[in-house]
C-alpha positions as CSV (number, residue, x, y, z in Angstrom):
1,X,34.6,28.5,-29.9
2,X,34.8,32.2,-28.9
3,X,31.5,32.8,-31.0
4,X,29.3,29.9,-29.2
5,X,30.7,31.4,-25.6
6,X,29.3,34.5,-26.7
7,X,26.1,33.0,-27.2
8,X,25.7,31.2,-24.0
9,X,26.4,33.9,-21.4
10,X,22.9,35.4,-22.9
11,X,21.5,32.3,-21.2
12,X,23.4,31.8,-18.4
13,X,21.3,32.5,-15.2
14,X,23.9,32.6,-13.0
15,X,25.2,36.6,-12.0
16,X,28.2,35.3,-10.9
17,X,29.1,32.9,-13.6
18,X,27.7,35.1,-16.6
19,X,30.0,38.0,-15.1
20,X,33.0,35.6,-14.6
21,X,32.5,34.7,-18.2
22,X,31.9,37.7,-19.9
23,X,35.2,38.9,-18.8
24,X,36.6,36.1,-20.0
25,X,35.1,36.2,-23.2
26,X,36.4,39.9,-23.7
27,X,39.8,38.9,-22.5
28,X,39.8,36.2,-25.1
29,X,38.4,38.8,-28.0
30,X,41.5,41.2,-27.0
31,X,44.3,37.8,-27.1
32,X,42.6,36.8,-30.8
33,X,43.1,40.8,-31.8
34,X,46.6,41.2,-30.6
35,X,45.2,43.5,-27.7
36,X,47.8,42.4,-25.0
37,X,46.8,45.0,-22.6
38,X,44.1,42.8,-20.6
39,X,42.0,44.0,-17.9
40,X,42.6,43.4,-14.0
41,X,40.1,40.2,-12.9
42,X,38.5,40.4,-9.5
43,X,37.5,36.7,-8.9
44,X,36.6,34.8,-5.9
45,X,39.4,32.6,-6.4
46,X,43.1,33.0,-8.0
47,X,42.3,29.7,-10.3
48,X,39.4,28.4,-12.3
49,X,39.7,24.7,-12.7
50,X,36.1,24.8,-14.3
51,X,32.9,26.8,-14.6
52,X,30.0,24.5,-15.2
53,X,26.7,25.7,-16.0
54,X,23.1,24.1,-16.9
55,X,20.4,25.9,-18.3
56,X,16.7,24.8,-20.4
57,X,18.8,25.6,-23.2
58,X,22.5,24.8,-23.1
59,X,24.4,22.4,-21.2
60,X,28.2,22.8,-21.8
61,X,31.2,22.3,-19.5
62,X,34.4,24.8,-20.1
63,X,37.8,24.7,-18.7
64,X,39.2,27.3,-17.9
65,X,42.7,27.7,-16.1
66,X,44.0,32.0,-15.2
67,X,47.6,32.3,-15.1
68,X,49.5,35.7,-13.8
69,X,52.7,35.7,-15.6
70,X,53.5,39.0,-14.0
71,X,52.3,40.0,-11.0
72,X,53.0,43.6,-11.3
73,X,51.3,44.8,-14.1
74,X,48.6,41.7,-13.7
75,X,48.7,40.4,-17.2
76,X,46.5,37.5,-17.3
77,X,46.8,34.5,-19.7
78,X,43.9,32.7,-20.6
79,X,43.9,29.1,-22.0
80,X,41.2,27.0,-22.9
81,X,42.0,23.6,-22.6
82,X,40.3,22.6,-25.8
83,X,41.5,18.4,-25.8
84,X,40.2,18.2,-22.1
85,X,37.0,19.4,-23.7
86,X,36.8,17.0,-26.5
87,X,38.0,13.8,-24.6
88,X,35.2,14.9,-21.6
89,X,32.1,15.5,-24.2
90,X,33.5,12.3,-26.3
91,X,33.6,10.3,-23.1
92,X,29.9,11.4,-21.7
93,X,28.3,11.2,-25.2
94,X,29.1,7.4,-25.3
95,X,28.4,6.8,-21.8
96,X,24.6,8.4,-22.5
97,X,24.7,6.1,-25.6
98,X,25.4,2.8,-23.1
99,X,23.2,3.8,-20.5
100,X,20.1,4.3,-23.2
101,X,21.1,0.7,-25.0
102,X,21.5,-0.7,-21.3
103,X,17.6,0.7,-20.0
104,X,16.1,-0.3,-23.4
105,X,17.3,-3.9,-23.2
106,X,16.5,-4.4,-19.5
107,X,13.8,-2.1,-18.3
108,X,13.3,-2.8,-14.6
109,X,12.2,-6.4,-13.2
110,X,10.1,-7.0,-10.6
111,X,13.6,-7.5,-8.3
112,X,14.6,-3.8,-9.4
113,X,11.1,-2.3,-9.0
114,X,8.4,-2.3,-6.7
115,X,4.7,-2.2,-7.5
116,X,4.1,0.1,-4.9
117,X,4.4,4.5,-5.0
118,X,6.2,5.0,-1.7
119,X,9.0,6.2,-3.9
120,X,7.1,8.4,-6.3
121,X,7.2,12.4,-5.2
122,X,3.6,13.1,-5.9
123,X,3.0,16.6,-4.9
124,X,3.6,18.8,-8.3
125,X,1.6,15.9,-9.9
126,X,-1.3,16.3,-8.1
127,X,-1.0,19.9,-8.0
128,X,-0.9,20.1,-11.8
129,X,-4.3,17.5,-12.1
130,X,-5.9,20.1,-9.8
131,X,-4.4,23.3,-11.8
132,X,-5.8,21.6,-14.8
133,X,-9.8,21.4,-13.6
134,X,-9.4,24.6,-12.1
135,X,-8.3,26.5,-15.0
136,X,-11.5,25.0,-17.3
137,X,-13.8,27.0,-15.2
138,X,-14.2,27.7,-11.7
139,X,-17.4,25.5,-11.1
140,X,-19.5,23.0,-13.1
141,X,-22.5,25.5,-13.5
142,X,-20.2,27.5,-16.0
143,X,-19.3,24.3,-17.9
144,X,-21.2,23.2,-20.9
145,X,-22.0,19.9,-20.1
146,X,-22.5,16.7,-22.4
147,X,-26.5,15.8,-22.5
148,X,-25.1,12.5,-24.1
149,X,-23.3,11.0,-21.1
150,X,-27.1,11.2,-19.8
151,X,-30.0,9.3,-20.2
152,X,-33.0,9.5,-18.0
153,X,-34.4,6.2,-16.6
154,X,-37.7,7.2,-15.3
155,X,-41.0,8.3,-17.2
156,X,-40.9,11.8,-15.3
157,X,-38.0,13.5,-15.8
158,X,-38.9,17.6,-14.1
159,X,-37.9,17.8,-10.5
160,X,-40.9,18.8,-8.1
161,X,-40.8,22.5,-7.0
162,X,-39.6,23.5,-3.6
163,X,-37.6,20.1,-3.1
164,X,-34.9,20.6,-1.3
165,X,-32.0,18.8,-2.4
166,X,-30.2,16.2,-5.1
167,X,-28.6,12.9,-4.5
168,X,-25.8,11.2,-6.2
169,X,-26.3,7.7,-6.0
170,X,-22.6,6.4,-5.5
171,X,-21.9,2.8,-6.9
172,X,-19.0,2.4,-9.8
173,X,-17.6,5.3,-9.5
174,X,-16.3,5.8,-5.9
175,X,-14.4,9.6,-6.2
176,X,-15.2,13.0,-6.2
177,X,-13.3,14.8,-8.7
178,X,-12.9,13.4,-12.6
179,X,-16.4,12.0,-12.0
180,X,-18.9,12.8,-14.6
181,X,-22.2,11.7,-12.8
182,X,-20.8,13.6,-9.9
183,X,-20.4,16.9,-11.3
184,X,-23.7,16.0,-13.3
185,X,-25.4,15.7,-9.8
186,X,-24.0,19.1,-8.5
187,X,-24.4,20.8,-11.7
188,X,-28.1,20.3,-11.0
189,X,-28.1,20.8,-7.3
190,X,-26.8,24.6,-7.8
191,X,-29.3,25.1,-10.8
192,X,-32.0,24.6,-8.2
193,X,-30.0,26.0,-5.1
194,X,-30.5,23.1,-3.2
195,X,-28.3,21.0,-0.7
196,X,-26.1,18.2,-2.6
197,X,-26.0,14.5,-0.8
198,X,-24.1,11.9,-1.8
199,X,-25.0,8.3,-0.8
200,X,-23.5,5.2,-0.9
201,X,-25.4,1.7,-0.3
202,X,-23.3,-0.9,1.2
203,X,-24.6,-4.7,1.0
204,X,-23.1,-7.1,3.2
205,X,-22.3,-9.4,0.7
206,X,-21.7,-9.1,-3.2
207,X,-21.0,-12.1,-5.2
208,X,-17.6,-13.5,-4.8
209,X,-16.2,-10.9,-2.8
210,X,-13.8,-11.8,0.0
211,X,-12.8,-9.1,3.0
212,X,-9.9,-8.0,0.3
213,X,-12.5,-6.1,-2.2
214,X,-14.5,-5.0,0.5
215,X,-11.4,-3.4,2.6
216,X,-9.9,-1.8,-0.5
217,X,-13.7,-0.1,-1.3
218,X,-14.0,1.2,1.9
219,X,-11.1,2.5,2.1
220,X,-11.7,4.3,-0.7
221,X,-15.1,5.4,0.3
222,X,-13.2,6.8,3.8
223,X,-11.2,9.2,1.5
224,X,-14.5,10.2,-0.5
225,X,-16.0,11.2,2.8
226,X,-13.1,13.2,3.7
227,X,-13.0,14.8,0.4
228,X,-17.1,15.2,0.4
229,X,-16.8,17.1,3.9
230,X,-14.1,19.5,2.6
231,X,-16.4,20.1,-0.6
232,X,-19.6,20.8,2.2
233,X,-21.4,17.9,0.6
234,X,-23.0,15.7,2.6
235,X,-21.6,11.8,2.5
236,X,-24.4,9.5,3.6
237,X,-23.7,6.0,3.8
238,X,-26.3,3.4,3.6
239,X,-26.5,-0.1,5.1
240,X,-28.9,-2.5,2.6
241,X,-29.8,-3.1,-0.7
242,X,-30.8,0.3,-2.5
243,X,-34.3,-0.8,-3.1
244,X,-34.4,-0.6,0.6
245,X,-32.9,2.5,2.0
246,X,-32.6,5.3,-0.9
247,X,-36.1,5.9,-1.6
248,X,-36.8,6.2,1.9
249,X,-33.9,8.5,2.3
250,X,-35.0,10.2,-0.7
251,X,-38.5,10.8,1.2
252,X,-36.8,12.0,4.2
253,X,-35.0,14.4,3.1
254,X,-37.2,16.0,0.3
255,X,-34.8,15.2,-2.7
256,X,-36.0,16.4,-5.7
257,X,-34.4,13.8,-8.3
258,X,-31.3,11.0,-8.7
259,X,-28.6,10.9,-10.7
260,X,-26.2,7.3,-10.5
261,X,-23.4,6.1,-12.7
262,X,-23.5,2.8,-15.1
263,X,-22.3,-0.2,-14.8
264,X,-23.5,-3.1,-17.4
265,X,-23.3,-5.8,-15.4
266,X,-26.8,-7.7,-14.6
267,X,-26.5,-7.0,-10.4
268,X,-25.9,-3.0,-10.9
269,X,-28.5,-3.1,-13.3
270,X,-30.7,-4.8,-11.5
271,X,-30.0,-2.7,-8.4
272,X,-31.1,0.5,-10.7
273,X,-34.2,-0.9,-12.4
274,X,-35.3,-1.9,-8.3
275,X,-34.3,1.7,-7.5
276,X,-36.5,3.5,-10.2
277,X,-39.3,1.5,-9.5
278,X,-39.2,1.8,-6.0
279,X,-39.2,5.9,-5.9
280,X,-41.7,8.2,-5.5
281,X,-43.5,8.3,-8.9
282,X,-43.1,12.2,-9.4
283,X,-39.3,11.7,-8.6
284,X,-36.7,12.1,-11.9
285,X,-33.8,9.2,-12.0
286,X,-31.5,9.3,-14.6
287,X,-28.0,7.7,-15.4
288,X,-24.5,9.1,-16.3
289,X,-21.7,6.9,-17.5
290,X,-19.0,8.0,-15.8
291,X,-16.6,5.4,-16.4
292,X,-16.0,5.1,-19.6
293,X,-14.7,8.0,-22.0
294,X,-17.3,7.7,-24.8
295,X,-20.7,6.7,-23.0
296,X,-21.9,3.1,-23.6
297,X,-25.5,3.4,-25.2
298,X,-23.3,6.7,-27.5
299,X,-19.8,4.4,-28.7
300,X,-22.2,1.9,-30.5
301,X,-26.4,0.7,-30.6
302,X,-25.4,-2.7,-30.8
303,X,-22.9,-5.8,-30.0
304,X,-20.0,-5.4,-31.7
305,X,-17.9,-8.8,-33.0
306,X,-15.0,-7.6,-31.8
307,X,-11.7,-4.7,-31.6
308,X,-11.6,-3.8,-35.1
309,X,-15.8,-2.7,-35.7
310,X,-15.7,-0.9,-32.9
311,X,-12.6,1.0,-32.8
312,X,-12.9,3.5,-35.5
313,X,-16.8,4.2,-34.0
314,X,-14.6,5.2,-30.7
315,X,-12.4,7.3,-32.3
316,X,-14.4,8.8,-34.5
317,X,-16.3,10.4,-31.1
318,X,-13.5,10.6,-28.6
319,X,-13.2,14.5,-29.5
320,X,-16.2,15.2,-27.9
321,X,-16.0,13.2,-24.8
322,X,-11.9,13.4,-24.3
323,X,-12.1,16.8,-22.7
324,X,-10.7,18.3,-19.4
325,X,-12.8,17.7,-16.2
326,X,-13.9,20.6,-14.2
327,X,-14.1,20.5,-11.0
328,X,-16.0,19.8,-8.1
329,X,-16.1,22.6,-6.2
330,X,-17.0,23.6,-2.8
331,X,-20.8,23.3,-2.6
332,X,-23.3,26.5,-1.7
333,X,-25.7,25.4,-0.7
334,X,-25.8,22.9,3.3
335,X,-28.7,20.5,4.8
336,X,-30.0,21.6,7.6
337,X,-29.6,18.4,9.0
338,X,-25.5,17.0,9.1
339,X,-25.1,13.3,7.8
340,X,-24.7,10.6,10.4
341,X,-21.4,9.9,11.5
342,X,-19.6,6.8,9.9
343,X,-18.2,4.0,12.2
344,X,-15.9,2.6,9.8
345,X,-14.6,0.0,12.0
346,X,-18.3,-1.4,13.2
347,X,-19.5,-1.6,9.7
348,X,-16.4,-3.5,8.2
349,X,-16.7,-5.9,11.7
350,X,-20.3,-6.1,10.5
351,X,-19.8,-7.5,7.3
352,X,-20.6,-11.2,6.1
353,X,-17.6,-11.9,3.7
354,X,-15.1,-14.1,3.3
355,X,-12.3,-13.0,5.5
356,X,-9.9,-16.1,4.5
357,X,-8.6,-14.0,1.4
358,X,-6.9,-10.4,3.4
359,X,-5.9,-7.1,1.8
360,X,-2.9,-6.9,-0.3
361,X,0.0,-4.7,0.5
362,X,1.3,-3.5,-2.9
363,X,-2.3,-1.5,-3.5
364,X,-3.1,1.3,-1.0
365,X,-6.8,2.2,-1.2
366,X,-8.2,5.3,-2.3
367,X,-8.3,8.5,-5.6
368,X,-4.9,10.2,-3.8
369,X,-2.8,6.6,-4.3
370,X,-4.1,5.9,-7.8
371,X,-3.3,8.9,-9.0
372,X,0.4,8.2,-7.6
373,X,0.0,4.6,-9.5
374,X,-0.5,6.9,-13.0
375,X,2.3,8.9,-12.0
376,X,4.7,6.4,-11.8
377,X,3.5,4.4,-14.6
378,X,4.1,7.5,-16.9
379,X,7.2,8.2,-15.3
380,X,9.0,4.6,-14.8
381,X,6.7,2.1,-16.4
382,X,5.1,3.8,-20.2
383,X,8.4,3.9,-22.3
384,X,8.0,-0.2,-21.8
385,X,4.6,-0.8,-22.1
386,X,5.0,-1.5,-25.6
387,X,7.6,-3.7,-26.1
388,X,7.4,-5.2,-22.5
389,X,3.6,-5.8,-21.4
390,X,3.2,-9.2,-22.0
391,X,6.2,-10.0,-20.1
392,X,5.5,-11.1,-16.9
393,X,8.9,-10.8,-15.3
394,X,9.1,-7.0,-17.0
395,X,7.9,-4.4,-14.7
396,X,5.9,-2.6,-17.5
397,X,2.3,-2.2,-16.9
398,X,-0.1,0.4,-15.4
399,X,-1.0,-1.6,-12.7
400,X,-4.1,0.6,-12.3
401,X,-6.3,-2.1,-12.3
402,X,-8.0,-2.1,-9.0
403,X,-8.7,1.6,-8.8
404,X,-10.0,1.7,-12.4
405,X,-12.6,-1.2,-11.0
406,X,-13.5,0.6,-8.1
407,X,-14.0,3.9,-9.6
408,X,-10.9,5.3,-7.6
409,X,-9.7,6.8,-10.6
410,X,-10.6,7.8,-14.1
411,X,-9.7,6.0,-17.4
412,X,-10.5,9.4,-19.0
413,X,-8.2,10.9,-16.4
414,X,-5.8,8.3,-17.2
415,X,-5.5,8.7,-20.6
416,X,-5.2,12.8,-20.5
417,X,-2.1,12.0,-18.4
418,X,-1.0,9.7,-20.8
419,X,-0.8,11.4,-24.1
420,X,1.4,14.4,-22.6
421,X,3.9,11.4,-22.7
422,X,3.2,11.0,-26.5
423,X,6.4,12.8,-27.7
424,X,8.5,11.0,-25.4
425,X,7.1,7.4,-25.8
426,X,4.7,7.2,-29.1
427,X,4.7,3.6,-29.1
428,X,3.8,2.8,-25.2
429,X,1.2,5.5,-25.6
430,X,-0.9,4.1,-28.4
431,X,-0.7,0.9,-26.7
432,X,-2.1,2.2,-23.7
433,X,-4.8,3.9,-25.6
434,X,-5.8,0.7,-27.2
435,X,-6.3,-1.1,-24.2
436,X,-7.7,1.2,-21.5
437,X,-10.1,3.1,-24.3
438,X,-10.9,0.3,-27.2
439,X,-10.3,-3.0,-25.3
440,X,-12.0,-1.1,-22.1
441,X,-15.1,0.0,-23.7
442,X,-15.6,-3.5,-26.1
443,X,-15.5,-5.4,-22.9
444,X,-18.3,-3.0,-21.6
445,X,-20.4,-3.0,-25.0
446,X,-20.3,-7.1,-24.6
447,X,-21.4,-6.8,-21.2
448,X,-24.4,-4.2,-21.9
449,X,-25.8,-6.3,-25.0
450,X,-25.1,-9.6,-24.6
451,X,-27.1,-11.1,-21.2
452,X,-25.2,-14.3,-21.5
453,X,-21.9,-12.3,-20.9
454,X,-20.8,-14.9,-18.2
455,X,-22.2,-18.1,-19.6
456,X,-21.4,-20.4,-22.9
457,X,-24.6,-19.5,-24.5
458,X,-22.9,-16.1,-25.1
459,X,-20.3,-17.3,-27.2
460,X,-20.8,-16.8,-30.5
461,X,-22.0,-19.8,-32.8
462,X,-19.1,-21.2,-34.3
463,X,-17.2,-21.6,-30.6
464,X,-20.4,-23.5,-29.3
465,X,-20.7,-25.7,-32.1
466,X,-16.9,-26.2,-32.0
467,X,-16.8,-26.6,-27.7
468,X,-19.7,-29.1,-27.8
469,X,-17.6,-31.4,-30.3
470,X,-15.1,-31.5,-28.4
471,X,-16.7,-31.6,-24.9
472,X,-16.5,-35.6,-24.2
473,X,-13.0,-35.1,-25.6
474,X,-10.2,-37.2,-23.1
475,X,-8.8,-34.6,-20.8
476,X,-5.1,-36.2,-20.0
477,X,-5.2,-34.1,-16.5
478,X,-8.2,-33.6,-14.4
479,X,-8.5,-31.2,-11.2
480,X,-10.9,-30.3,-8.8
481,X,-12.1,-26.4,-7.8
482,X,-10.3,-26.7,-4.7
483,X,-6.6,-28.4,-6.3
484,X,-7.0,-25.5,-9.3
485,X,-7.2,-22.8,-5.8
486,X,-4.6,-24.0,-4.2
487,X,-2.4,-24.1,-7.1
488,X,-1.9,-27.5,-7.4
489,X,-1.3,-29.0,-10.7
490,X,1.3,-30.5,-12.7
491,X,2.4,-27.3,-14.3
492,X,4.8,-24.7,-12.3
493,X,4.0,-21.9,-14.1
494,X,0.3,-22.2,-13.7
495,X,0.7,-22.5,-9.8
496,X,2.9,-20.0,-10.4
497,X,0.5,-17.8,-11.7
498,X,-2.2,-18.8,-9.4
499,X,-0.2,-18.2,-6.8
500,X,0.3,-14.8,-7.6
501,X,-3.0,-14.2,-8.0
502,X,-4.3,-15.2,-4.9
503,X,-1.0,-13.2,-2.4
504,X,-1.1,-10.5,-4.5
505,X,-4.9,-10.3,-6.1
506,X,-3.1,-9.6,-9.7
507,X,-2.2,-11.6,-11.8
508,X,0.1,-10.4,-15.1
509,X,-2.3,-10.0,-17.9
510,X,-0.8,-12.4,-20.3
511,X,-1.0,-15.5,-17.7
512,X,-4.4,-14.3,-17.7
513,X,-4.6,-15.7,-20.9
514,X,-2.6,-18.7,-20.2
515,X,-4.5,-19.4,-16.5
516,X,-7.9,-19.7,-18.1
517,X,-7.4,-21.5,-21.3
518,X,-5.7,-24.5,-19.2
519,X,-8.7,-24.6,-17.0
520,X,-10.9,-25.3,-19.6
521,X,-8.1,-28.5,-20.9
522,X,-7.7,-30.0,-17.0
523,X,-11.8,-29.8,-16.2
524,X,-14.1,-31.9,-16.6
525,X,-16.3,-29.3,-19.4
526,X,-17.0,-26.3,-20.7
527,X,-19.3,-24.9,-18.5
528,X,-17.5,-25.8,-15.6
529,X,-13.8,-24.2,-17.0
530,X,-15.7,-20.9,-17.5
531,X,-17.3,-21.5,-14.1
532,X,-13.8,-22.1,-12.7
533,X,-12.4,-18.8,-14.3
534,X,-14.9,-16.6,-13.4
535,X,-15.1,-18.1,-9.3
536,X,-11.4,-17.8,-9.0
537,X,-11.0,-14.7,-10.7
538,X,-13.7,-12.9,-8.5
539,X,-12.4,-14.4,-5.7
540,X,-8.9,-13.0,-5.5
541,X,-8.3,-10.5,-8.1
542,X,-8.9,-7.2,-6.7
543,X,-10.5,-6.4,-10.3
544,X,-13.0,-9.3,-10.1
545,X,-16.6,-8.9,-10.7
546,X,-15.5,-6.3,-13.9
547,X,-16.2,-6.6,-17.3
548,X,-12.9,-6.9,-18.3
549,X,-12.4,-9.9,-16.1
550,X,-15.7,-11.7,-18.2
551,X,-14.5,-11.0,-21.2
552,X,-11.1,-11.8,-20.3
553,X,-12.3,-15.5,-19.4
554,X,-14.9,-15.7,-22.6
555,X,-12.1,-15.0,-24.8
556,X,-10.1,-17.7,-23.6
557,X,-12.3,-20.5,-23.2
558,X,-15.2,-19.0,-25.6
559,X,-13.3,-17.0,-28.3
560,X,-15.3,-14.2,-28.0
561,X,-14.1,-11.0,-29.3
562,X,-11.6,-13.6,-31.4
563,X,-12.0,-16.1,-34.5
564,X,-11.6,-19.6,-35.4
565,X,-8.5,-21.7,-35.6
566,X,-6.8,-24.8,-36.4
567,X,-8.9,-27.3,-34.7
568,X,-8.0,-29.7,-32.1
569,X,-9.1,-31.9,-29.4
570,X,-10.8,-30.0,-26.1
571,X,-10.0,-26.9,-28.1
572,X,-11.7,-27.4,-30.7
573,X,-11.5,-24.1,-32.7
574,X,-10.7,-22.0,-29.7
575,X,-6.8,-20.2,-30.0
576,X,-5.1,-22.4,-28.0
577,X,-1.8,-21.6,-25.5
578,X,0.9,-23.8,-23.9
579,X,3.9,-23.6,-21.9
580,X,6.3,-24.3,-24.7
581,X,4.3,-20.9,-26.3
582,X,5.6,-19.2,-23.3
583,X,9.0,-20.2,-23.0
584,X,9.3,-18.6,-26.1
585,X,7.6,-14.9,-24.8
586,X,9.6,-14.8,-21.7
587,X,11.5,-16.6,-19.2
588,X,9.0,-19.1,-17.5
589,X,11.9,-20.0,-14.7
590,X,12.8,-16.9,-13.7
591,X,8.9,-16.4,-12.8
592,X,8.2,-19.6,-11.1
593,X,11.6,-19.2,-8.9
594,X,9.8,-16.2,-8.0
595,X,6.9,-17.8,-6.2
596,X,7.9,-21.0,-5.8
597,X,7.8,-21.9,-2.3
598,X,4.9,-19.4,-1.2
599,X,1.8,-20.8,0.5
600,X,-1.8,-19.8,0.3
């Protein structure tokens, strides 16, 4: 006892307590030694019920209790009061022991937990991101940059002398820092010593999207203004089709050449192959993929089957690519001429959307709140991801869904973040890894090689052989588009889930399994379930239009990515899910009485 005291007060920080103790640790040496003759204490107080003291290395609690026997020549008995140690260390070491059973068996519920950040003290967290980029190097012209997240898109590929500035084209990936193409753009731009712009095209309409995708991107795009002007880079944005307003800007204002981010789906694409056409001929275009860790075109030359040929290919090059950003730093080099200034409020009046489906309130917009999102998934949410994802009444996802879509925040990012947790929570980490990386990058591989990605004629052969056996197969419930929307079938937990999807624009990722395979056994083919999916989908998740969402519905009603199994009717060999299934995963009560009642 007197040995380990000894050994603590070289760790104790406190003055007061470490002087307090040493003198009671020699006055304890001189009682074990027979040395009655004890030295005179000056304390702060007579008595010392307890001294309590935490440090990085020690946490112990000891009782101490000064008694003057005789005044007069202020002899001082010491007594430790050893059982009141033992009982008080026995007693917390089995209430730690209940408290760690009791958060493994329940880990929050959606009751107990919030999706939102309100809660999560963000500061240091941020601070530290930023620390990190900064200490790599103190500007992107110092870093040694990965040609292979590049590829050039046009036949020239030398910028014209005496231009007099670079453009990021803006479309993915909607942030400043942790952006690859970004920093690929300035890294040029301060080669040259020319002005950096960065502009964004907004189209009035895109596809499905409703007034809920459209206020959560600009939103986003407000911050990356803010963020642009602190960084004196110049934020343009664009009203109209690229095609139609960046070569002309690019003509206006003497740029030099283009760089964009990827995206594999056909629209994007499209958008790019209008783009390089459409510019000057002696003007350089290329393309950086900025959202995924290992670039497209580099994880793999071809369609891969599915998870298991393309993960090792992944891993095998994630060395190179999983690296700390740098960061985008405060640009040298100004226009002469300041952007325009942005009337957010006119151009989101302007708009020709769907207004019928309105923002959500769980999701705030922007880089700044999905960062908080990461923080409080590594901090609350990641020690249950493993054991708890596919639970839908477990709060145990990421939740980073709709700033991953929009470009808000990094995967790479992401998983940096991540894997400091892998000490703590092994498991939850390499689940992670699997699905934001692996699972991630195969949905974007399908979408790049296979044209078909959102039709039945990309399904492999065996699932279109098998659908088209079954497709005249009797379907014992039939719905309509608009009964499906409105959540209005026979089973509660599909409305349920529906339901949720269209309030909140999430819906839990293993419904997302369940939602779409009934589709394809209550409509009428098909064609039309993977219709169905992919309309509702779009419509209200705030993740829709992403090539996790197509490949999410073509593996449930295609088996794509999956394989063959026991046959049956509609189904024919495609894996097949029912609400029995899920009473088995989790409790499918508990989730309906959660949105039972709600209206759309």
């Amino acid at each position: 006892m007197l040995r380990n005291i000894g050994c603590l007060l070289d760790y104790t920080h406190s003055s007061l307590i470490c002087t307090t103790l040493k003198q009671t640790y020699y006055a304890l040496t001189c009682l074990r030694t027979r040395q009655l003759s004890l030295p005179a204490f000056e304390l702060s107080s007579k008595k010392f019920k307890s001294v309590q003291f935490n440090s990085h290395l020690f946490y112990s609690e000891i009782y101490l209790e000064f008694v003057h026997h005789n005044a007069s020549v202020r002899q001082l008995q010491v007594r430790f009061s050893t059982s009141i140690i033992k009982n008080r260390m026995a007693e917390k070491k089995k209430m730690s022991a209940k408290r760690k059973m009791e958060t493994d068996e329940n880990p929050p519920t959606e009751k107990k937990q919030k999706l939102g950040t309100s809660d999560i003290k963000s500061d240091d967290f941020i601070d530290k991101i930023s620390a990190s980029r900064s200490n790599v190097c103190k500007s992107i012209s110092e870093f040694k940059f990965n040609k292979k997240r590049v590829r050039v898109l046009s036949k020239v590929k030398d910028f014209p002398e005496d231009s007099q500035g670079v453009v990021y084209w803006m479309s993915r990936d909607q942030r400043v820092q942790d952006n690859w193409a970004f920093l690929y753009a300035q890294k040029l731009a301060l080669k040259m010593e020319v002005p950096l712009h960065v502009c964004f095209c907004l189209v009035p309409k895109f596809l499905e999207a409703t007034i809920r995708h459209y206020h959560f991107m600009m939103e986003g795009l407000k911050e990356v203004e803010q963020d642009c002007n602190k960084l004196e880079i110049a934020f343009h944005l664009l009203i109209g089709y690229a095609k139609d307003v960046l070569p002309q800007f690019v003509t206006d204002h003497d740029i030099g050449g283009v760089v964009t981010d990827f995206s594999p789906l056909h629209t994007p694409m499209q958008w790019v192959d209008d783009v390089t056409t459409a510019l000057p001929k002696n003007i350089p275009i290329c393309q950086v993929d900025a959202h995924n860790i290992v670039p497209c075109w580099e994880a793999s030359p071809k369609l891969e089957y599915g998870a298991r040929t393309i993960r090792n290919k992944i891993h095998n090059q994630l060395s190179g690519y999983l690296t700390e950003f740098p960061p985008v730093c405060v640009h040298p080099y100004t226009p002469k001429q300041k952007p325009q200034n942005i009337d957010w409020t006119s151009i989101e009046a302007s708009l020709t959307v769907d207004r019928t489906v309105g923002p959500v309130d769980w999701a705030t917009p922007g880089s700044l709140a999905g960062l908080q999102m990461l923080e409080s998934f590594c901090k609350e949410r990641l020690k249950y991801f493993s054991k708890d994802r596919n639970n839908p009444n477990k709060t145990a996802l990421s939740n980073l869904s709709p700033w991953i879509h929009f470009g808000q925040i990094s995967v790479q990012r992401c998983i940096l973040t991540v894997k400091q947790y892998r000490s703590k929570y092994k498991e939850g980490v390499e689940a992670y890894i699997e699905e934001a990386i692996i699972r991630r990058e195969l949905a974007d591989n399908f979408c790049f090689y296979n044209k078909n990605y959102d039709l039945i004629e990309g399904a492999y052969d065996w699932a279109k052989t098998s659908l088209k056996l079954h497709e005249k197969d009797k379907r014992k419930y039939l719905y309509t588009r608009e009964q499906l929307e409105k959540g209005q079938t026979h089973d509660d937990l599909w409305n349920a889930a529906q339901i949720q999807m269209a309030i909140e624009g999430k819906m839990h990722g293993f419904l997302r399994m369940y939602w779409a395979k009934k589709i394809l056994e209550w409509t009428g083919s098909p064609t039309e379930a993977l219709e169905t999916a992919i309309y509702l989908n779009d419509r209200f998740n705030l993740d829709g239009r992403d090539p996790n969402g197509y490949v999410g519905c073509m593996w449930s009603i295609c088996g794509i990515h999956d394989q063959g199994w026991k046959e049956r009717e509609i189904f024919g060999k495609i894996r097949y899910m029912n609400y029995e299934g899920c009473k088995r995963k989790f409790d499918v009560a508990a989730f309906v009485r959660k949105y039972r009642g709600k209206k759309l």
